[in-house]
N, CA, C and O atoms as a GROMACS GRO file, in nm:
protein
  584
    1UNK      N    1   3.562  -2.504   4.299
    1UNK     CA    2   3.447  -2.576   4.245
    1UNK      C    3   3.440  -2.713   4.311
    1UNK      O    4   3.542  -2.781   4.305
    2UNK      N    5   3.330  -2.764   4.375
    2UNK     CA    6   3.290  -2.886   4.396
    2UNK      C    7   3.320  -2.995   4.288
    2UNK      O    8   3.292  -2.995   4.169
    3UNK      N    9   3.398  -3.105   4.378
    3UNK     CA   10   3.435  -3.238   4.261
    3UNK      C   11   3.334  -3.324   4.258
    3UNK      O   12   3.310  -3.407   4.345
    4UNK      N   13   3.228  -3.290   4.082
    4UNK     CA   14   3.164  -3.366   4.086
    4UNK      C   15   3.152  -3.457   3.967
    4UNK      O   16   3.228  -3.426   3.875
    5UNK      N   17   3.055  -3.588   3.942
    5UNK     CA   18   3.083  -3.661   3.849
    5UNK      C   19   2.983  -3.669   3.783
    5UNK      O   20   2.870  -3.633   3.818
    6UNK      N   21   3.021  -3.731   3.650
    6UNK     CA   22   2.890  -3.771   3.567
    6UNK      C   23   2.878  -3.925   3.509
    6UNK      O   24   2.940  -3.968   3.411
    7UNK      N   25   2.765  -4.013   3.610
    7UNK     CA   26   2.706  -4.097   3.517
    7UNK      C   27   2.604  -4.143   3.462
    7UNK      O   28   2.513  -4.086   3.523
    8UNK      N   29   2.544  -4.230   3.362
    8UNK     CA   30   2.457  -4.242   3.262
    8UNK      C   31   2.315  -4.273   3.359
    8UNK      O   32   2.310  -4.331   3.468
    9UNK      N   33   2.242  -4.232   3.305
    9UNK     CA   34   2.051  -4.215   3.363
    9UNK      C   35   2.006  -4.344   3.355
    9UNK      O   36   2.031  -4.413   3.256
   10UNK      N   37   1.956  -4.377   3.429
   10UNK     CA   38   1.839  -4.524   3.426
   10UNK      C   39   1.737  -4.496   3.475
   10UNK      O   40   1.736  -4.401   3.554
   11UNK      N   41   1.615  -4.567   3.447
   11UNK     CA   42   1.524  -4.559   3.488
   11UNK      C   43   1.484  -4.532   3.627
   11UNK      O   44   1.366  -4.498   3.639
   12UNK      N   45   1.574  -4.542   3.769
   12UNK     CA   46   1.532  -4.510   3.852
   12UNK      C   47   1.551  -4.336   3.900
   12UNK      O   48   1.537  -4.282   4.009
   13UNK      N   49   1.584  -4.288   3.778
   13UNK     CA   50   1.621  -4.139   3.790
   13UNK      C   51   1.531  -4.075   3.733
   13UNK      O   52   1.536  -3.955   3.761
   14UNK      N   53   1.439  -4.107   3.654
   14UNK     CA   54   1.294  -4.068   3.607
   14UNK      C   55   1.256  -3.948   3.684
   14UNK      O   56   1.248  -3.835   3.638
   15UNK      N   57   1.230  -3.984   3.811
   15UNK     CA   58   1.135  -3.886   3.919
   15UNK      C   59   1.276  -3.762   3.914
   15UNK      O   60   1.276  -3.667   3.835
   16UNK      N   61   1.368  -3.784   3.994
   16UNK     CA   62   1.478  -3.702   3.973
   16UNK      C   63   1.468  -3.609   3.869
   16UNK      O   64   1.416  -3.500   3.890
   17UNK      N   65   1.531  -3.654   3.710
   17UNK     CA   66   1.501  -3.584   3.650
   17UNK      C   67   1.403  -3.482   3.613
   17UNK      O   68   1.416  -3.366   3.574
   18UNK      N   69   1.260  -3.586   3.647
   18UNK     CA   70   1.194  -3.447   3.590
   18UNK      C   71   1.157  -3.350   3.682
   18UNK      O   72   1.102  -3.247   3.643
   19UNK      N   73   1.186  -3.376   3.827
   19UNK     CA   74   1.231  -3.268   3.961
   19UNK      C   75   1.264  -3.180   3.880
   19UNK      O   76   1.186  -3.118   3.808
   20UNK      N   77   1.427  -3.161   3.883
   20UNK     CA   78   1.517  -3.106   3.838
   20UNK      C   79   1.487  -3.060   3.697
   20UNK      O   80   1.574  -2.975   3.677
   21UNK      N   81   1.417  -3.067   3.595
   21UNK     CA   82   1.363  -2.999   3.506
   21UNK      C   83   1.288  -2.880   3.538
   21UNK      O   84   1.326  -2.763   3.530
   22UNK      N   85   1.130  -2.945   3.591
   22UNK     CA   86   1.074  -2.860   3.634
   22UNK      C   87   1.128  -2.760   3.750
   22UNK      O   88   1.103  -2.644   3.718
   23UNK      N   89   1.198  -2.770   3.883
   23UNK     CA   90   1.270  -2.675   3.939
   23UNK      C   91   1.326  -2.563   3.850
   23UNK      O   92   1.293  -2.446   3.865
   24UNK      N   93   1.419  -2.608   3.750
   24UNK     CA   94   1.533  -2.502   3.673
   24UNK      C   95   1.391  -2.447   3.559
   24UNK      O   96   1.350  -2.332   3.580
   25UNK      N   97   1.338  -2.512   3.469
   25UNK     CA   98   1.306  -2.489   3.382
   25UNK      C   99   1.127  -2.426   3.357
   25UNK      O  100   1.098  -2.340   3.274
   26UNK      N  101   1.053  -2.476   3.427
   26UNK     CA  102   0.909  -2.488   3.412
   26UNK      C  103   0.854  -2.321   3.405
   26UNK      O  104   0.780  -2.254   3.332
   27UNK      N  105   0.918  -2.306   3.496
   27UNK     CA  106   0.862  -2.104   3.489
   27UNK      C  107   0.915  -2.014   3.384
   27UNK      O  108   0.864  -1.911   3.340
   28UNK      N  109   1.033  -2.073   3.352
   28UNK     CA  110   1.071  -2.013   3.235
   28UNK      C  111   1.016  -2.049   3.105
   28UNK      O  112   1.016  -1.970   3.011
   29UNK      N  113   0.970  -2.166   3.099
   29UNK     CA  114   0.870  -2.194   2.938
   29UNK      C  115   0.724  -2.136   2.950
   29UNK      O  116   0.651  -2.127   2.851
   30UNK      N  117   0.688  -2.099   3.070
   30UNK     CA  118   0.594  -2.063   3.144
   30UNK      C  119   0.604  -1.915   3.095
   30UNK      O  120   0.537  -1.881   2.997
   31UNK      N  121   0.682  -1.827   3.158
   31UNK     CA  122   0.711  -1.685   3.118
   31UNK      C  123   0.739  -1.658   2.953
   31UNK      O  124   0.724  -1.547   2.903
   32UNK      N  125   0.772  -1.748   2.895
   32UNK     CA  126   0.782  -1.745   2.752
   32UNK      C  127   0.660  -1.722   2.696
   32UNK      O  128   0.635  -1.620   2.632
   33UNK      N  129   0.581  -1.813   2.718
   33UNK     CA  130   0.440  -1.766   2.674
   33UNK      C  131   0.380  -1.940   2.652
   33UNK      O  132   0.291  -1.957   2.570
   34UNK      N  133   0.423  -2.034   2.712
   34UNK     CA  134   0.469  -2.143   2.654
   34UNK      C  135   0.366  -2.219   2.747
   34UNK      O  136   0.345  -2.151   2.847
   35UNK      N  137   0.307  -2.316   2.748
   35UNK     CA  138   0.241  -2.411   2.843
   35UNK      C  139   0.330  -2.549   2.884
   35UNK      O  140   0.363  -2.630   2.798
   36UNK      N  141   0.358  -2.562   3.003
   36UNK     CA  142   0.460  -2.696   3.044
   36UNK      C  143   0.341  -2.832   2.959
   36UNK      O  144   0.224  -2.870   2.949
   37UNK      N  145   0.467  -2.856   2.921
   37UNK     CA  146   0.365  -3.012   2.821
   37UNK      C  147   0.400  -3.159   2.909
   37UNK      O  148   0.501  -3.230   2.908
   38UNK      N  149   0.322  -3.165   2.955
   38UNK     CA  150   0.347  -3.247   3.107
   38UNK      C  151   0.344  -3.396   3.039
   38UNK      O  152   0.429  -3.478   3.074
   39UNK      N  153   0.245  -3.430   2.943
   39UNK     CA  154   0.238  -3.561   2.915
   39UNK      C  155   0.375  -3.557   2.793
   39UNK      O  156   0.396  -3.670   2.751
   40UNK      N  157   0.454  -3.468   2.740
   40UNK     CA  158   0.540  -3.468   2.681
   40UNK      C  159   0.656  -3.474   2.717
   40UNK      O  160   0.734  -3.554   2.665
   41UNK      N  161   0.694  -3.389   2.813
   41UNK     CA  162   0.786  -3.449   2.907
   41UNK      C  163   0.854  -3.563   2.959
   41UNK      O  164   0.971  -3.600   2.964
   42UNK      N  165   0.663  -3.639   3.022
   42UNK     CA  166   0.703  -3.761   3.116
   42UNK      C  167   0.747  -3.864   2.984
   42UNK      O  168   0.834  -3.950   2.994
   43UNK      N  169   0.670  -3.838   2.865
   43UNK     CA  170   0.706  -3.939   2.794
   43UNK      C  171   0.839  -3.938   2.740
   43UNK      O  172   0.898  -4.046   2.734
   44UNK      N  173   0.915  -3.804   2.689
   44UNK     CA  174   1.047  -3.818   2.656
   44UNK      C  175   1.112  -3.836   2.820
   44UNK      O  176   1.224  -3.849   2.769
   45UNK      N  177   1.128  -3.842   2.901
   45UNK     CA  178   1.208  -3.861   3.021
   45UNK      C  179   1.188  -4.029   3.041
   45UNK      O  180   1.289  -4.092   3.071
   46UNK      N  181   1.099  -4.080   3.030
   46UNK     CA  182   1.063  -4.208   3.059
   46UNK      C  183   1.178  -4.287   2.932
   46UNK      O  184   1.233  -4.396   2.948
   47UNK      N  185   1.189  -4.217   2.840
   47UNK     CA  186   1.239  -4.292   2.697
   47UNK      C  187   1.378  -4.269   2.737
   47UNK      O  188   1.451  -4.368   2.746
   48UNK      N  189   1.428  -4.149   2.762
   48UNK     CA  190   1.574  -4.120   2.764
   48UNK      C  191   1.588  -4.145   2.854
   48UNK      O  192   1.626  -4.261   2.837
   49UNK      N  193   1.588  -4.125   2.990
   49UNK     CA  194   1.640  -4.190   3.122
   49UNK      C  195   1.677  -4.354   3.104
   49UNK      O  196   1.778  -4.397   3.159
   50UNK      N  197   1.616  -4.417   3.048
   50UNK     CA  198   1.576  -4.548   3.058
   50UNK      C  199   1.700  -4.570   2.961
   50UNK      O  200   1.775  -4.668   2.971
   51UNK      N  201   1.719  -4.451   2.851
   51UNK     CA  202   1.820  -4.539   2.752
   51UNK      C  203   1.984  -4.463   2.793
   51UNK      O  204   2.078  -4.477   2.715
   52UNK      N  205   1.995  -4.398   2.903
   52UNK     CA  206   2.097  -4.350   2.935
   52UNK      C  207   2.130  -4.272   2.875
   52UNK      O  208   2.252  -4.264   2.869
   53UNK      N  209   2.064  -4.183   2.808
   53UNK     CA  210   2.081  -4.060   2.731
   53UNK      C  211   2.119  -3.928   2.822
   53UNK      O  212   2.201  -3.841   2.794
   54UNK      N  213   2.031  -3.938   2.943
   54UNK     CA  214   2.103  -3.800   3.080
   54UNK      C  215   2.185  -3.871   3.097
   54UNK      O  216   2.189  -3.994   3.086
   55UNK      N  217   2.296  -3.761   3.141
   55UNK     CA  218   2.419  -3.786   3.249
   55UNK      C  219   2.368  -3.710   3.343
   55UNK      O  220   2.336  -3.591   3.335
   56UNK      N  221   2.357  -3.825   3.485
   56UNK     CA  222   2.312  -3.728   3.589
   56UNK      C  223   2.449  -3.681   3.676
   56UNK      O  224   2.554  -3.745   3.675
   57UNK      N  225   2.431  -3.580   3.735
   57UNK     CA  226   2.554  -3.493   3.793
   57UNK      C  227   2.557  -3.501   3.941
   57UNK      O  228   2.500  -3.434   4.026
   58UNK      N  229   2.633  -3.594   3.949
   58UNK     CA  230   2.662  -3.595   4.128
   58UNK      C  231   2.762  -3.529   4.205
   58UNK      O  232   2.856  -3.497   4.132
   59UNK      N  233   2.775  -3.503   4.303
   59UNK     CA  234   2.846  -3.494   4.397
   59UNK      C  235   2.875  -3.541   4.542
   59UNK      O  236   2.816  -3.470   4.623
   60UNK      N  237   2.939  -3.626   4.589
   60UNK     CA  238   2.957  -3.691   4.686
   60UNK      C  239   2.835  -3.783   4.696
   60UNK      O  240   2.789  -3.804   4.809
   61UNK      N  241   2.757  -3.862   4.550
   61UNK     CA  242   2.653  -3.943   4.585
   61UNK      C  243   2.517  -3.886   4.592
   61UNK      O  244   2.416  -3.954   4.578
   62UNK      N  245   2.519  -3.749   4.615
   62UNK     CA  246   2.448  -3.653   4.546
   62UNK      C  247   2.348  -3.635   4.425
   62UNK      O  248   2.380  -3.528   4.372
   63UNK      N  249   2.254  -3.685   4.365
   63UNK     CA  250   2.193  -3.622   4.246
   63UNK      C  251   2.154  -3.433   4.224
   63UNK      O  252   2.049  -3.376   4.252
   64UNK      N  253   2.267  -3.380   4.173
   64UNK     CA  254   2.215  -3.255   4.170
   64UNK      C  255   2.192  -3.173   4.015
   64UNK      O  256   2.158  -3.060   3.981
   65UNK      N  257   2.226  -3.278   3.958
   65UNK     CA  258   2.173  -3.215   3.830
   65UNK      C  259   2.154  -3.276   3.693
   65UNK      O  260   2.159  -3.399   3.698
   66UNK      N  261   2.129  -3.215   3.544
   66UNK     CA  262   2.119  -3.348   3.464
   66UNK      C  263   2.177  -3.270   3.321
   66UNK      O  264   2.153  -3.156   3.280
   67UNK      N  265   2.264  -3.378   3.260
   67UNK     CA  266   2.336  -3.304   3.131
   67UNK      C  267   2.234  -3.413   3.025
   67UNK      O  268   2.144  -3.485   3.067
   68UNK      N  269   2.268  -3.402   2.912
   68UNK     CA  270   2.215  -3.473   2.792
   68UNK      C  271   2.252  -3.339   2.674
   68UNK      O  272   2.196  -3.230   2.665
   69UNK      N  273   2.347  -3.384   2.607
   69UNK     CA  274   2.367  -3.338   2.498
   69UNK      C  275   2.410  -3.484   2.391
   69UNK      O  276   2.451  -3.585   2.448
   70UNK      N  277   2.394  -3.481   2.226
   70UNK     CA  278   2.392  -3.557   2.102
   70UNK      C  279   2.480  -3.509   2.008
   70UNK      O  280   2.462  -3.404   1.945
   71UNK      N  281   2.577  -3.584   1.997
   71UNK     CA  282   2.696  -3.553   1.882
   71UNK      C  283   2.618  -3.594   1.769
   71UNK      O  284   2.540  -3.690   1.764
   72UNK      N  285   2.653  -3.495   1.662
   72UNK     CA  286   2.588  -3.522   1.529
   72UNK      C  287   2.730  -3.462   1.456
   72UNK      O  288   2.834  -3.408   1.490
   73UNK      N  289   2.652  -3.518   1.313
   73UNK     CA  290   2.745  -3.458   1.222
   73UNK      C  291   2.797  -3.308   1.232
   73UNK      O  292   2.917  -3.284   1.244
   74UNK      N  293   2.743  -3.252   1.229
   74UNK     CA  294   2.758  -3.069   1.207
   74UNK      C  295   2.743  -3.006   1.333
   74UNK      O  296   2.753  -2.886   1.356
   75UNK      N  297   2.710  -3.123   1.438
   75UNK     CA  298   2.719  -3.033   1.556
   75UNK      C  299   2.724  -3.095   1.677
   75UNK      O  300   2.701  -3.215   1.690
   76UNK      N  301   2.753  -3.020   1.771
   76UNK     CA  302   2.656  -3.105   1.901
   76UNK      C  303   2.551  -3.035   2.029
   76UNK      O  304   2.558  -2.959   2.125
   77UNK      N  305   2.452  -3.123   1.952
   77UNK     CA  306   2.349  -3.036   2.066
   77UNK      C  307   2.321  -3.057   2.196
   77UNK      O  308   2.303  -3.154   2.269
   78UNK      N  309   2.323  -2.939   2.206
   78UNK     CA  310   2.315  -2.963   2.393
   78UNK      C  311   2.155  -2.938   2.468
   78UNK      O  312   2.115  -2.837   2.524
   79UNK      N  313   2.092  -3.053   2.448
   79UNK     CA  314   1.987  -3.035   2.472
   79UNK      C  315   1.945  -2.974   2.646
   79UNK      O  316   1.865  -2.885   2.674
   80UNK      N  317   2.020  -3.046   2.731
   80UNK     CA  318   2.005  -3.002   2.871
   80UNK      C  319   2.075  -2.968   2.943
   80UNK      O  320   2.136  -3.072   2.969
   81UNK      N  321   2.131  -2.866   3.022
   81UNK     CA  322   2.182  -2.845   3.160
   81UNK      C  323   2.143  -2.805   3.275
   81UNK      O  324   2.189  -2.696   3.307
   82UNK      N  325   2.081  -2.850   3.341
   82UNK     CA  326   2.005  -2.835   3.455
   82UNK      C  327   2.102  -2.847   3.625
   82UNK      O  328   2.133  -2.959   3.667
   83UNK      N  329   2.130  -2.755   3.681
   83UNK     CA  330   2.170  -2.793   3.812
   83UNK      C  331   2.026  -2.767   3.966
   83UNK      O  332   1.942  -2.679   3.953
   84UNK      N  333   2.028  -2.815   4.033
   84UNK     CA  334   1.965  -2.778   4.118
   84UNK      C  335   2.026  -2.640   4.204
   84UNK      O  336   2.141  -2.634   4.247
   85UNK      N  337   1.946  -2.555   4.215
   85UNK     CA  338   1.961  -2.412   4.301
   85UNK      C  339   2.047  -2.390   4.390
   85UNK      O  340   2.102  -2.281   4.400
   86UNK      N  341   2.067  -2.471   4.453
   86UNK     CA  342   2.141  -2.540   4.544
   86UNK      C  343   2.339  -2.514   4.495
   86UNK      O  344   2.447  -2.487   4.548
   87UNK      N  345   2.296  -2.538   4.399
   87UNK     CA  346   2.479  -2.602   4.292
   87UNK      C  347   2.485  -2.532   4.197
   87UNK      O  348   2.567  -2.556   4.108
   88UNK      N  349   2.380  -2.402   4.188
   88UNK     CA  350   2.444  -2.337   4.070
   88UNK      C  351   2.538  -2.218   4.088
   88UNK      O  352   2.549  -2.171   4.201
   89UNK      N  353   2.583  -2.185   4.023
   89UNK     CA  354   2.691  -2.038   4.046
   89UNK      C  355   2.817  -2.092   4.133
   89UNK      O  356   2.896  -2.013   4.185
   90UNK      N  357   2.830  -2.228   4.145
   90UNK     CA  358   2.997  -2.274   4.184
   90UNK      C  359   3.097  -2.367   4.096
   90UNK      O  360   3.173  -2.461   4.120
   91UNK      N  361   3.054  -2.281   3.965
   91UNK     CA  362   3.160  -2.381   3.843
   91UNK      C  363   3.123  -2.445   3.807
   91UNK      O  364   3.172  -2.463   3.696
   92UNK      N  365   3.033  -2.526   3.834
   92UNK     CA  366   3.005  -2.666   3.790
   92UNK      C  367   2.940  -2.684   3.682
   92UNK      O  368   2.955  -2.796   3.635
   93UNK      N  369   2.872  -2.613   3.622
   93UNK     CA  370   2.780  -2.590   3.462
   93UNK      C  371   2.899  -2.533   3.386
   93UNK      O  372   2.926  -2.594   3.283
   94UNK      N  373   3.008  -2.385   3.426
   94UNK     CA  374   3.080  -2.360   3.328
   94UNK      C  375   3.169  -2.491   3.293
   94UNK      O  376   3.189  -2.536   3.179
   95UNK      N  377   3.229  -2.556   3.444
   95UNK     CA  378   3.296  -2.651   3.402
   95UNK      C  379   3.254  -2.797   3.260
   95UNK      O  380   3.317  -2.860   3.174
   96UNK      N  381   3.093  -2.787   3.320
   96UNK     CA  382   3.016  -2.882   3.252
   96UNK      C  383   3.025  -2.830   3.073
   96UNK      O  384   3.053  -2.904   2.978
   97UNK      N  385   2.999  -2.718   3.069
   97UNK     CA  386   2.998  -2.634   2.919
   97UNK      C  387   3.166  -2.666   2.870
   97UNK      O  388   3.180  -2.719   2.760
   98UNK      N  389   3.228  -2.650   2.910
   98UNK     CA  390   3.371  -2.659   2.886
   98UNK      C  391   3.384  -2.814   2.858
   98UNK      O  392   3.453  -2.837   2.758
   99UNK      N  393   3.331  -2.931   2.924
   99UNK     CA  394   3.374  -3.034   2.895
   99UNK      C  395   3.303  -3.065   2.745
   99UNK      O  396   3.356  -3.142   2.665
  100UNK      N  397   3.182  -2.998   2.718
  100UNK     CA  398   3.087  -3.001   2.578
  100UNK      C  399   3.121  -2.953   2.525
  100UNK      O  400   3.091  -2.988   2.411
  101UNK      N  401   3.213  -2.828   2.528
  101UNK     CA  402   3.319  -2.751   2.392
  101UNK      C  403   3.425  -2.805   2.372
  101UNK      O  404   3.481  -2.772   2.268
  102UNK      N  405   3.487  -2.896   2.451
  102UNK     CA  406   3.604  -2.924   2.392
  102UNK      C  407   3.596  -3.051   2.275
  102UNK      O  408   3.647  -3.073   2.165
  103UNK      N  409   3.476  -3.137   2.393
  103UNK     CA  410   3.456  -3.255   2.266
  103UNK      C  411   3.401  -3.191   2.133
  103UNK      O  412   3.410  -3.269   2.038
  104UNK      N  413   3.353  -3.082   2.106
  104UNK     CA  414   3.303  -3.021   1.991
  104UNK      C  415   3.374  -2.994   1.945
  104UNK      O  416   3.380  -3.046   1.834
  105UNK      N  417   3.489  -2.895   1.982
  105UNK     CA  418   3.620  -2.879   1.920
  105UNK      C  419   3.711  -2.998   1.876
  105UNK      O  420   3.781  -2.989   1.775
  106UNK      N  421   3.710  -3.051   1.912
  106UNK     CA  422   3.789  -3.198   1.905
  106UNK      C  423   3.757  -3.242   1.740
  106UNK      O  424   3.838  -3.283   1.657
  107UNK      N  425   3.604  -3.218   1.725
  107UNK     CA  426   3.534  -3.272   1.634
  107UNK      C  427   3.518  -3.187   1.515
  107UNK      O  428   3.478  -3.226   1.406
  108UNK      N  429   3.556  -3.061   1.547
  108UNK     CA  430   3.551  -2.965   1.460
  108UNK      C  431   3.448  -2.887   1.451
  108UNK      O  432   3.443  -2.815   1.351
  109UNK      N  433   3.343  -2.881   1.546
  109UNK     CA  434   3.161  -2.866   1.496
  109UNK      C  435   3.202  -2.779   1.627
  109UNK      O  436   3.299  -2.760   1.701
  110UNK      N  437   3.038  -2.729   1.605
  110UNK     CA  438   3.003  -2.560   1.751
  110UNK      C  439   2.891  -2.712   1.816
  110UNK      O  440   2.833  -2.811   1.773
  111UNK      N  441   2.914  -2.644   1.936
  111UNK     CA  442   2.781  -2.630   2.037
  111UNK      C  443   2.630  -2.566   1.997
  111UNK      O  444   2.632  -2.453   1.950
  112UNK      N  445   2.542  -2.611   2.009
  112UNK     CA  446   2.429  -2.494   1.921
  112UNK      C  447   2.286  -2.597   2.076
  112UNK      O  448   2.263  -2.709   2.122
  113UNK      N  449   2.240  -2.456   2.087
  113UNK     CA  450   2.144  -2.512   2.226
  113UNK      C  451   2.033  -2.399   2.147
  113UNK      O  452   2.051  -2.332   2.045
  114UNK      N  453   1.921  -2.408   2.230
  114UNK     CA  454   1.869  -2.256   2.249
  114UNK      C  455   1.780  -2.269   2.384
  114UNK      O  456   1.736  -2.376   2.427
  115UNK      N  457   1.761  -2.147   2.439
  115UNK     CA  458   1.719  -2.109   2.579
  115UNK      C  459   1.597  -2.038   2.555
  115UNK      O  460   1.568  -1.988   2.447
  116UNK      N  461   1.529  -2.036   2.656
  116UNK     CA  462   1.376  -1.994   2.657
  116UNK      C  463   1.414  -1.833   2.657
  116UNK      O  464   1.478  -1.798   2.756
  117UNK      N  465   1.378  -1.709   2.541
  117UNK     CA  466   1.373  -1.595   2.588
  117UNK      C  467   1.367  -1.517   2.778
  117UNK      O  468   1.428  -1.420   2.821
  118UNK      N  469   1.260  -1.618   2.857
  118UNK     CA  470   1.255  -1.570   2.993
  118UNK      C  471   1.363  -1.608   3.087
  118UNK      O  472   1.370  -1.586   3.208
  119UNK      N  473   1.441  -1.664   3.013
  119UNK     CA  474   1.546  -1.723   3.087
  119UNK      C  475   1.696  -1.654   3.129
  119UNK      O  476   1.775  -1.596   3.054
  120UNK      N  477   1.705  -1.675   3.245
  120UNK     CA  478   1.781  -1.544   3.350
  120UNK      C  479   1.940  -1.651   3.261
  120UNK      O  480   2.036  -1.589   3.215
  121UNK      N  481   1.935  -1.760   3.257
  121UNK     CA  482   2.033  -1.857   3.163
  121UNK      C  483   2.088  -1.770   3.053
  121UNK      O  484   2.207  -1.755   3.027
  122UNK      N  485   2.003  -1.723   3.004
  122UNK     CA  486   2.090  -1.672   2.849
  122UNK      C  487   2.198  -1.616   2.928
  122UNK      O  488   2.277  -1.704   2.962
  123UNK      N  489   2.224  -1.521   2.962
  123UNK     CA  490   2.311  -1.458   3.021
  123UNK      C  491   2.492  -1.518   3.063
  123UNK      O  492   2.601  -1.461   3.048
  124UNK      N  493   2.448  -1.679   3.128
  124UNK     CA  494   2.523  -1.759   3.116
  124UNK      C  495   2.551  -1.793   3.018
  124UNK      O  496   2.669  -1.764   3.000
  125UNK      N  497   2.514  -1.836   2.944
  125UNK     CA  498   2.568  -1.875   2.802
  125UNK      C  499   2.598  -1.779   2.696
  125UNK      O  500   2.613  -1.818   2.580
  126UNK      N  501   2.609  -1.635   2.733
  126UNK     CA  502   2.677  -1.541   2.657
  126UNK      C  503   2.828  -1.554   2.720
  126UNK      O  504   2.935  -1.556   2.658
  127UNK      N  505   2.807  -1.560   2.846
  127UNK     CA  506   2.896  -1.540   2.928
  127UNK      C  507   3.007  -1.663   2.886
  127UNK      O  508   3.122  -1.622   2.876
  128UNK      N  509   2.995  -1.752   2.871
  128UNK     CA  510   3.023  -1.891   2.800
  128UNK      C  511   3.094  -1.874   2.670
  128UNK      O  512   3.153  -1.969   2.620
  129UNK      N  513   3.090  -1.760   2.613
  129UNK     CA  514   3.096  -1.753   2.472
  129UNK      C  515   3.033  -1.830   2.397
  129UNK      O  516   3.091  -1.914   2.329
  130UNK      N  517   2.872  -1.810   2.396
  130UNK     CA  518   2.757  -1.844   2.257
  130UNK      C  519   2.730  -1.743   2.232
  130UNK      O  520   2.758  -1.658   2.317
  131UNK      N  521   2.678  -1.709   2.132
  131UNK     CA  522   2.613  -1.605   2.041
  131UNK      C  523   2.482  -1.620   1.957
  131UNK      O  524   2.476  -1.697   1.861
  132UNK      N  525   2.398  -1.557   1.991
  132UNK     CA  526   2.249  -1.587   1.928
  132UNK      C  527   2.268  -1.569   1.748
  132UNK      O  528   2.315  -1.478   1.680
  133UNK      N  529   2.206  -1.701   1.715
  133UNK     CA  530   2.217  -1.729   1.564
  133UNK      C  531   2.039  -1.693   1.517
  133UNK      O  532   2.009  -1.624   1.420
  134UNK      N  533   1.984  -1.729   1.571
  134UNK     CA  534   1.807  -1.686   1.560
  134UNK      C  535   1.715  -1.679   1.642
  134UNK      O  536   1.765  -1.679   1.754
  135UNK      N  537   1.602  -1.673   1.647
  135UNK     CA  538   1.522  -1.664   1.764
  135UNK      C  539   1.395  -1.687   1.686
  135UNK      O  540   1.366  -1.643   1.575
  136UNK      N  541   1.295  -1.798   1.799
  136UNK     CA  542   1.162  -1.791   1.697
  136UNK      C  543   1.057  -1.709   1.844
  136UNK      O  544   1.108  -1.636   1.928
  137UNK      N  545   0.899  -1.750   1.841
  137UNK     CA  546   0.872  -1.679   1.936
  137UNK      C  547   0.902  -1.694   2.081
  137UNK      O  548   0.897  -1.590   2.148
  138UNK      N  549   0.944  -1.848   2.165
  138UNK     CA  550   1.018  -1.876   2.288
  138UNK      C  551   1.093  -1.880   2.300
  138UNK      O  552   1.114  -1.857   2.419
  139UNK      N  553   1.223  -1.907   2.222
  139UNK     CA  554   1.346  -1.908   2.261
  139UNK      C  555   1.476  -1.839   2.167
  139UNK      O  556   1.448  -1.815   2.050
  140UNK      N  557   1.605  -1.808   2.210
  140UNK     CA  558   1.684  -1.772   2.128
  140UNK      C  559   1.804  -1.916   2.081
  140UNK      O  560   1.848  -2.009   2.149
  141UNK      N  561   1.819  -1.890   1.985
  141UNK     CA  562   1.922  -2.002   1.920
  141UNK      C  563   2.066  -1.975   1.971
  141UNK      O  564   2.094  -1.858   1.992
  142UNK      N  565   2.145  -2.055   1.991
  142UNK     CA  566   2.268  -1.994   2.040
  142UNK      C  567   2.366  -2.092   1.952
  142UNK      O  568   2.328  -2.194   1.894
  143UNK      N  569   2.516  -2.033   1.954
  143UNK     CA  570   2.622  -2.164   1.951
  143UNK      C  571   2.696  -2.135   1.993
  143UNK      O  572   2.692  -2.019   2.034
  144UNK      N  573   2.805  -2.207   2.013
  144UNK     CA  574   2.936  -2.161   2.052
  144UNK      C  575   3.052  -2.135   1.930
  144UNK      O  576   3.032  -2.150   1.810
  145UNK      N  577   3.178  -2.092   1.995
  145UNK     CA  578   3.258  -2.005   1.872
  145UNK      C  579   3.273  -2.175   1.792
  145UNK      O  580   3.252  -2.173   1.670
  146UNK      N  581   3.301  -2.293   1.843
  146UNK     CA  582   3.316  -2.383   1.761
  146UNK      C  583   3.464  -2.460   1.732
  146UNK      O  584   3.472  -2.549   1.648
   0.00000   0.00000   0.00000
């Protein structure tokens, strides 16, 4: 696996990020049945980038991808994992999932995400050990064992 790192989002990662969204993600909310919410997006990316809420994922100086998950009481959600095409399928997301289960474990709480039904992803994250808890009409609920 490629040695790569993670640090906190600022505003000049805006454009980046929402690259790297739309690349991984857009066809799949798309195939869901879902319309990309473009002015919704830019506005949560503009808010969280800015407050260092992504961890963007480098390698050698690299921007290739973007984490953002939120410790809460009962859980922690993992709102994003995005790698660019480029960087996926060489460890680096399982590794990334593994560093988000352990702090969960640590804490006592599951992982809980959910993925767009069209998404070739679920698969990974079975593979991960999550397990679908519900499903509404776009996406399935997942968590981890916890």
């Amino acid at each position: 696996m490629p040695p790569f790192s993670l640090r906190s989002s600022t505003s000049t990662d805006l454009g980046f990020v929402y690259d790297v969204l739309t690349i991984t993600l857009r066809q799949h909310l798309e195939n869901s049945g879902q319309v990309w919410p473009e002015e919704r997006v830019q506005r949560r990316l503009r808010q969280h980038c800015a407050d260092g809420e992504f961890n963007i994922i480098t390698l050698e100086g690299q921007r290739i991808g973007a984490l953002r998950y939120k410790h809460k009481p009962d859980e922690v959600w993992l709102d994003t994992l995005c790698l660019l095409p480029a960087w996926q399928s060489l460890g680096i997301g399982t590794a990334l999932v593994h560093l988000v289960t352990s702090q969960a474990s640590a804490c006592g709480v599951p992982v809980r995400l959910h993925v767009f039904r069209a998404n070739p992803a679920r698969g990974f994250w079975t593979h991960q050990g999550f397990a679908a808890t519900g499903e509404d009409a776009h996406a399935v609920h997942m968590e981890s064992a916890g």
